[in-house]
VOBA-1610 file (N, C-alpha, C; in pm, whole numbers, padded with zeros to 5 digits, always signed):
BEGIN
Unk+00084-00119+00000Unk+00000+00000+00000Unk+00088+00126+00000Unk+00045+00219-00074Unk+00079+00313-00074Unk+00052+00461+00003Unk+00089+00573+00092Unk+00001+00671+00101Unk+00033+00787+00058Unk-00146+00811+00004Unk-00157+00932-00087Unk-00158+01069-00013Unk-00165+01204-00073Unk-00252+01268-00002Unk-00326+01361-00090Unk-00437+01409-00076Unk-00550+01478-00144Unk-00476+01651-00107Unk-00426+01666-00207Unk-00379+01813-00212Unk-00472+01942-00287Unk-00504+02066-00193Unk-00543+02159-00276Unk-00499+02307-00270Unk-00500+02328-00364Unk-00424+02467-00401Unk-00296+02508-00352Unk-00219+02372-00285Unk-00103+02338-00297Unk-00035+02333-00141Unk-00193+02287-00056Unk-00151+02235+00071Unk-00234+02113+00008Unk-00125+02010+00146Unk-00187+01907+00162Unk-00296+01887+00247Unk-00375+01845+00219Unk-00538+01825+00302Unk-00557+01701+00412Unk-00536+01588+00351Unk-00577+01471+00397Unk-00499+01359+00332Unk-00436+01235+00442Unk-00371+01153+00351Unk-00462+01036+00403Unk-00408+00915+00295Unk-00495+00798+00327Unk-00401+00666+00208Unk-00427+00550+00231Unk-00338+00475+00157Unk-00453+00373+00067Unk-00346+00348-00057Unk-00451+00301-00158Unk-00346+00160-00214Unk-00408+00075-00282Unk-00275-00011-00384Unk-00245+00050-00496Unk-00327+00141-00514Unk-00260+00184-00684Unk-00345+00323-00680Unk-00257+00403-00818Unk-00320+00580-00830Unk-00481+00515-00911Unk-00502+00428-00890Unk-00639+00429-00974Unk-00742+00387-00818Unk-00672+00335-00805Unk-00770+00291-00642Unk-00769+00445-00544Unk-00679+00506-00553Unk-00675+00607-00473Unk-00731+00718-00546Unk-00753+00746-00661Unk-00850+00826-00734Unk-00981+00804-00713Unk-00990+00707-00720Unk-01132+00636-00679Unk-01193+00684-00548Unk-01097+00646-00464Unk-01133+00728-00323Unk-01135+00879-00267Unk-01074+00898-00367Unk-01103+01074-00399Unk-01214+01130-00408Unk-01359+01020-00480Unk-01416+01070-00522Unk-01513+01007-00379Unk-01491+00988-00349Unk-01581+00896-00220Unk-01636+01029-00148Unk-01780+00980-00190Unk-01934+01115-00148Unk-01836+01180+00026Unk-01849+01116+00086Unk-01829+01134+00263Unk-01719+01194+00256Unk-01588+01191+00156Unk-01476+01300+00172Unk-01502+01428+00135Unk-01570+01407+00000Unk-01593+01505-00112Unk-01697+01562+00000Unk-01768+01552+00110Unk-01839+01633+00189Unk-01748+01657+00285Unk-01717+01603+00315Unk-01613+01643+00463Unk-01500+01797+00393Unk-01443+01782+00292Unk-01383+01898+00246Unk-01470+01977+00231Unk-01591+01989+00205Unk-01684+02139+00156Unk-01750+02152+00338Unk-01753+02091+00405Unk-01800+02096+00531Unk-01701+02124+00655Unk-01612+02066+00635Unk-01541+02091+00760Unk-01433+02202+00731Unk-01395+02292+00843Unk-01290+02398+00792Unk-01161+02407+00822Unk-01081+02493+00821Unk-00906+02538+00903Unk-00900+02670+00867Unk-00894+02709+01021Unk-00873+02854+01027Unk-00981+02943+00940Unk-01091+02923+00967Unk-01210+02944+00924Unk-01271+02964+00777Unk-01227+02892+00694Unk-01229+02861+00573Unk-01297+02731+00551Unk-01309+02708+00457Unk-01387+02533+00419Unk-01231+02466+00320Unk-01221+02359+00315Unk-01082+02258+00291Unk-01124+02284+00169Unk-01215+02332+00124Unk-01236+02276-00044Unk-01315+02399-00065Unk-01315+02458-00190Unk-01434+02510-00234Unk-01524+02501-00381Unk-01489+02373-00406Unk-01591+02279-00442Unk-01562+02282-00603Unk-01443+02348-00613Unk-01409+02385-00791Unk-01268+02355-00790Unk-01192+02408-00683Unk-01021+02440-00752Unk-00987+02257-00733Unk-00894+02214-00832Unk-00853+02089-00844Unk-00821+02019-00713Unk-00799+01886-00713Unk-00760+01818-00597Unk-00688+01727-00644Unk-00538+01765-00626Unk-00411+01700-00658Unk-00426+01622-00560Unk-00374+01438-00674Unk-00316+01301-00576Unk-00223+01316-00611Unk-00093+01321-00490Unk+00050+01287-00515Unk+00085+01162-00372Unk+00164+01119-00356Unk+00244+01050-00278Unk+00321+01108-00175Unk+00279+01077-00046Unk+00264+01102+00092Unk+00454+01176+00140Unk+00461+01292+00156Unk+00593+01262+00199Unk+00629+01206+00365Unk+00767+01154+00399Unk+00754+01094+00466Unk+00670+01113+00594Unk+00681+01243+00617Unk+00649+01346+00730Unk+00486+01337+00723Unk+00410+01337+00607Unk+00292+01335+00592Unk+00242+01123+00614Unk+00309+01059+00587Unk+00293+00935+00590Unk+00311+00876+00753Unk+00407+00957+00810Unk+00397+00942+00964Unk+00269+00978+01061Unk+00222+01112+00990Unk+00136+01160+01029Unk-00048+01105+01029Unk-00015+00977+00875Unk-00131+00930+00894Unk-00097+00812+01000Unk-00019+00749+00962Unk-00005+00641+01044Unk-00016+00707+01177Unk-00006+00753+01237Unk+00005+00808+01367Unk-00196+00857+01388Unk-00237+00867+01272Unk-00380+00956+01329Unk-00499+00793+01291Unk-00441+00727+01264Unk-00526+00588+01251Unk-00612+00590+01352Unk-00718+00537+01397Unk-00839+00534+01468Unk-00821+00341+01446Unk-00735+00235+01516Unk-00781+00159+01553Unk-00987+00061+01540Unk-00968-00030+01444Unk-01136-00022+01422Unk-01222+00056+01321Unk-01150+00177+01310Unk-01234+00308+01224Unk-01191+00227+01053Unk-01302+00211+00998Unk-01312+00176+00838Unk-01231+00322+00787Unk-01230+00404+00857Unk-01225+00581+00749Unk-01075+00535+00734Unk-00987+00542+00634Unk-00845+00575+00632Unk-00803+00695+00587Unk-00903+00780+00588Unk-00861+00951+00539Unk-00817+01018+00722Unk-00715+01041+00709Unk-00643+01153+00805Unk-00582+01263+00761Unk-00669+01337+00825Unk-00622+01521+00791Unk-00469+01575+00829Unk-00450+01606+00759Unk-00283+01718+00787Unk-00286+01812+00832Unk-00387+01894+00844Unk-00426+01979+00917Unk-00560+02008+01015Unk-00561+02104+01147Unk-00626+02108+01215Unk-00806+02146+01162Unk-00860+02049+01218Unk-01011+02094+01082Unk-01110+02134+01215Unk-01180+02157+01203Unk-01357+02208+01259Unk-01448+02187+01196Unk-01553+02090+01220Unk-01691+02070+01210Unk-01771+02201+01237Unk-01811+02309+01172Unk-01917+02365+01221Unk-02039+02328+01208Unk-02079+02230+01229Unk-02247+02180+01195Unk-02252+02076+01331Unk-02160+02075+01404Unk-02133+01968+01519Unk-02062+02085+01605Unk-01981+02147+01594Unk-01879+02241+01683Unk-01731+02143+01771Unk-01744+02082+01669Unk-01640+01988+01718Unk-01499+02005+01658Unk-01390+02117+01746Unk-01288+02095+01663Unk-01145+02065+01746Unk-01040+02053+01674Unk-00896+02026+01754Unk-00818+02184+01768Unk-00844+02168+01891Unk-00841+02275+02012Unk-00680+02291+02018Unk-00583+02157+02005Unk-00414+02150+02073Unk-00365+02269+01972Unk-00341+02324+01845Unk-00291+02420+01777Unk-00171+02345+01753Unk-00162+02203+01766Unk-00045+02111+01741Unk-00002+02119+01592Unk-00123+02122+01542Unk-00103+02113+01335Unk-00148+01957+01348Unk-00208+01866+01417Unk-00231+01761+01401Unk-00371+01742+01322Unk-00390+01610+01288Unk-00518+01622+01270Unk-00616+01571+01318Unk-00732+01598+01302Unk-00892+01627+01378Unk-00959+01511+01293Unk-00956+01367+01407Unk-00960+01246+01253Unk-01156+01229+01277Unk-01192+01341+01384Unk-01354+01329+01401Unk-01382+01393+01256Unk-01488+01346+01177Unk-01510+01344+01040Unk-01665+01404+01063Unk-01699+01414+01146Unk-01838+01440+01194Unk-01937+01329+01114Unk-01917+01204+01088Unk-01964+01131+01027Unk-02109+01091+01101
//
């Protein structure tokens, strides 16, 4: 397996691991991400705004630590954020200002 990460406008967003760039494209398009970016925010913005592209490239190491490290044990989701996100429709966000990520998806 490989890990990707869903890049936009030339931060990285969210990484997650796939077997191949066609499997991980695929999951790109997966409804529950493609909402979680137009829904959840950083630094009071939305991750996505629903037009500018969403570059797949390959995890650098620092970003590949970072998913492995935000895994949820049990949790089906393998998308982990790179950055600190907020639910405003829940008010649920990561409070530490660590730069970690906030793997509550408000699902």
């Amino acid at each position: 397996m490989t890990v990707y990460v869903a890049e936009i406008l030339g931060r990285g967003i969210a990484a997650f691991d796939a077997a191949s760039d066609a499997e991980a494209e695929v999951q790109l398009a997966d409804k529950a991400f493609v909402r979680d970016l137009i829904v959840l925010q950083n630094e009071g913005r939305p991750l996505w705004d629903g037009v500018s592209k969403i570059q797949l490239r390959s995890a650098s190491p620092e970003e590949a630590m970072k998913w492995q490290s935000g895994l949820v044990v049990g949790d089906e989701d393998r998308f982990v954020f790179l950055l600190a996100v907020v639910d405003p429709s829940h008010g649920s966000f990561d409070d530490d200002d660590d730069d970690h990520d906030d793997h509550d998806r408000g699902d």
